[in-house]
N, C-alpha and C positions, 0 to 999 in steps of 0.2 A: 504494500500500500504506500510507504514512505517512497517506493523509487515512481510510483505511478503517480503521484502528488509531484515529487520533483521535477521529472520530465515533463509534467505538464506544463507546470508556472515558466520552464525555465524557453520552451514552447512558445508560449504566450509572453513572455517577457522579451522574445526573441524578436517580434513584429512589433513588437511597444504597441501606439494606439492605430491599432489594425482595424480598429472597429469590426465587422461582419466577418474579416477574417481570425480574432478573437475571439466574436461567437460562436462559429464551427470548431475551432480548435475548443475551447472549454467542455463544451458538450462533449464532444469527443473524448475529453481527459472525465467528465464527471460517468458517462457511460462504460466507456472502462475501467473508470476505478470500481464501480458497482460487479462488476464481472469478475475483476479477478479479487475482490473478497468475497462473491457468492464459490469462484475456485476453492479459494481456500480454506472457505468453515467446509466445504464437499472436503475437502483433502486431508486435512487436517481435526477437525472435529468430527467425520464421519456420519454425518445427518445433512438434511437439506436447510441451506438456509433463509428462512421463515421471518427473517427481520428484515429481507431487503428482496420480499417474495413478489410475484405480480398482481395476487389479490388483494382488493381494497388499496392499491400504492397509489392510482391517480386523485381519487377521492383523499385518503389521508395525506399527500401533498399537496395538493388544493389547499384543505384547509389549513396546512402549516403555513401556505405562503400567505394567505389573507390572516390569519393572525401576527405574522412579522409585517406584513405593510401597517397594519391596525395599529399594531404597538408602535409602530416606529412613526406613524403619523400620530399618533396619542403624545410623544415625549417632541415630536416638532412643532406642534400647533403651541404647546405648555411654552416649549422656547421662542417661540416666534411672537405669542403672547405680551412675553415679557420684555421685546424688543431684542433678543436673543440670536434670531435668526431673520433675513433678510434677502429678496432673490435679487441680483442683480442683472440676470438677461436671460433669455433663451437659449439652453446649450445646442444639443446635435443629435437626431437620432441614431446617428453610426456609432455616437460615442454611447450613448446610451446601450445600443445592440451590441458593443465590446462589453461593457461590464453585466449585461447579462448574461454572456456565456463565465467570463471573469468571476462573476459570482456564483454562476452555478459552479461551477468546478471546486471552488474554495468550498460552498459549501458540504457539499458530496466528499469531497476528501478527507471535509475537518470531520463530519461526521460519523464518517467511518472506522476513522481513526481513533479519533475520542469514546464518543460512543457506543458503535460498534464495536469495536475493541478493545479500549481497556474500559470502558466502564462497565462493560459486560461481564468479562473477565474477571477484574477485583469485585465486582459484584457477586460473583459465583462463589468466590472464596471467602470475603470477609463482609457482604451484605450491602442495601443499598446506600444505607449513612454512608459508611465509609467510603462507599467508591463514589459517591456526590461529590463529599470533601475532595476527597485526594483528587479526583478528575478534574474539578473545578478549580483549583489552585493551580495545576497542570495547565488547561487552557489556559489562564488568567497570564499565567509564566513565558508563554511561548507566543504574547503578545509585546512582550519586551522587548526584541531587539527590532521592533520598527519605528521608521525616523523619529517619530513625535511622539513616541511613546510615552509611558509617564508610571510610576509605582501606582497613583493612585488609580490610574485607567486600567492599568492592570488587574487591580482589585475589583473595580467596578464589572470588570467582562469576566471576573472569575464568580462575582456574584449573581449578576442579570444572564450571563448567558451561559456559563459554564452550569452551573446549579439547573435552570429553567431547560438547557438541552436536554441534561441528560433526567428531568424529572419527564421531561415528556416524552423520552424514550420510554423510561419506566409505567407510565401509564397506560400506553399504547403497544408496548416490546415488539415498534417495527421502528425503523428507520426514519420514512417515509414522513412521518409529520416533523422531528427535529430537522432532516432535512429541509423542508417545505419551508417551517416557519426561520430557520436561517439565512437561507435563501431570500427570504420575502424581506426579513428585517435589511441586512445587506445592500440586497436592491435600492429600497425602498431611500437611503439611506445616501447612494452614489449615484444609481440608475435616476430617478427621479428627483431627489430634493437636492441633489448634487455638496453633498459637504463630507468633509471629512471620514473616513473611516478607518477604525482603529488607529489611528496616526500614522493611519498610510498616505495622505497628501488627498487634497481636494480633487476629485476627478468629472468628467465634464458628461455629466448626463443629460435630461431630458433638460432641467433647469440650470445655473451656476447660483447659485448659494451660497452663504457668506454668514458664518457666526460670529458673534462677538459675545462681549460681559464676561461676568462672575464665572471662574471655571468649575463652580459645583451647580450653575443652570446651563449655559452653554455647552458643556465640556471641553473646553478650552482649546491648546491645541490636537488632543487626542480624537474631539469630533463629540458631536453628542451621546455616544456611547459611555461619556464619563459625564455626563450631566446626572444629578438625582432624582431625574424624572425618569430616563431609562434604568436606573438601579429599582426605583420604585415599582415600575411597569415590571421588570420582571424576575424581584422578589412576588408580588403579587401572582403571576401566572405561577410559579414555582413553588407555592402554596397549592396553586389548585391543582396541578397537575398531579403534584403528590398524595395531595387526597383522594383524584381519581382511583391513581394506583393503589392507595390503601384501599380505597371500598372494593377495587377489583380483585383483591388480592396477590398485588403483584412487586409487596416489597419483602425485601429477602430480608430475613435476620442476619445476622454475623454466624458466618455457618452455617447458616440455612441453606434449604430447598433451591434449585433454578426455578422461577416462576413460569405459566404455563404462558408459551410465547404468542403472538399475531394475535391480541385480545381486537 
């Protein structure tokens, strides 16, 4: 999965702003990656894998991605509100059609990676607390060495997004909606309102966009990803997602059970 995520990026980083030729390349890196980790739970785990299976995946990415647009317009309107956020012109649709493949690919690989993989795994062995934590400080950590990055941004995406992926993994035990709703936040995020993400630099979507202010309402240079409206949006989903999972019965004790998967 790590060589199929690096060939991809380095792919796509190789055209820089390719636009439409960005978006075939991505998809191509996010469709592959899906293939060779359904290879490798077949290879290696000896069962079929049921997390990133065909039934119910366009439905439950649907709605993952309309809940990342949702949120992610919930904590832009909060900043915009407050004079927070500001469009300055019309972007591009090519540019827009590069970060959608651009983000699909990030997503599918992060989540596969993360999720899929070790949160799955540490899950199996020491339960779903534990593998929230550790996974989420994991993600949170591997947001560090981009340009604008920030300790505190870090935190922030180990609490809103690292926690809420993998509780909605947990709720659901497919893919297909963390995926979804990654994806949709992301977009939503560069593709459309065009600002910053994760302190990877401003890129040029449907709009060009322009934060400013307080770096715990705007999130300063890190993107609104470190604002406390997106920490709030999704401690909040990562509440409810967890409770899904409790009432479905699909959290593991420390030790426990594999939960019953593709609820």
């Amino acid at each position: 999965m790590a060589v199929v995520a690096f060939v991809g990026s380095q792919a796509i980083g190789a055209v820089g702003d390719g636009g439409y030729v960005t978006l075939v390349l991505g998809v191509a890196t996010a469709a592959l990656a899906v293939a060779v980790y359904a290879w490798a739970v077949r290879w290696t785990e000896r069962r079929r894998p049921v997390e990133v299976g065909a039934p119910g995946a366009a439905g439950a990415l649907g709605r993952g991605v309309l809940i990342g647009v949702g949120m992610f317009g919930f904590v832009i309107v909060n900043i915009w509100f407050l004079g927070g956020y500001r469009v300055e012109g019309a972007g591009s649709v090519a540019g827009a059609a590069g970060l959608l493949g651009f983000m699909a690919a990030a997503a599918v690989t992060e989540e596969l990676m993360f999720r899929g993989i070790l949160f799955r795994l540490v899950e199996q062995r020491a339960g779903t607390w534990i593998a929230l934590a550790l996974t989420g400080v994991l993600f949170g950590l591997s947001h560090l060495p981009n340009p604008n990055a920030s300790v505190w941004g870090a935190v922030a995406i180990a609490v809103e997004a690292g926690g809420m992926l993998a509780a909605a993994y947990a709720a659901t035990r497919t893919l297909w909606l963390p995926i979804g709703l990654h994806f949709g936040w992301n977009f939503a995020a560069a593709g459309i309102f065009g600002t910053e993400v994760s302190g990877n630099g401003t890129p040029e979507g449907l709009l060009q966009g322009e934060t400013s202010g307080p770096l715990l309402i705007s999130g300063g240079a890190f993107g609104p990803e470190g604002s406390l409206y997106a920490v709030l949006a999704g401690v909040v989903l990562t509440i409810v997602f967890l409770w899904l999972a409790r009432r479905r019965g699909h959290l593991v004790p420390r030790g426990g059970r594999t939960p019953t998967l593709a609820r």
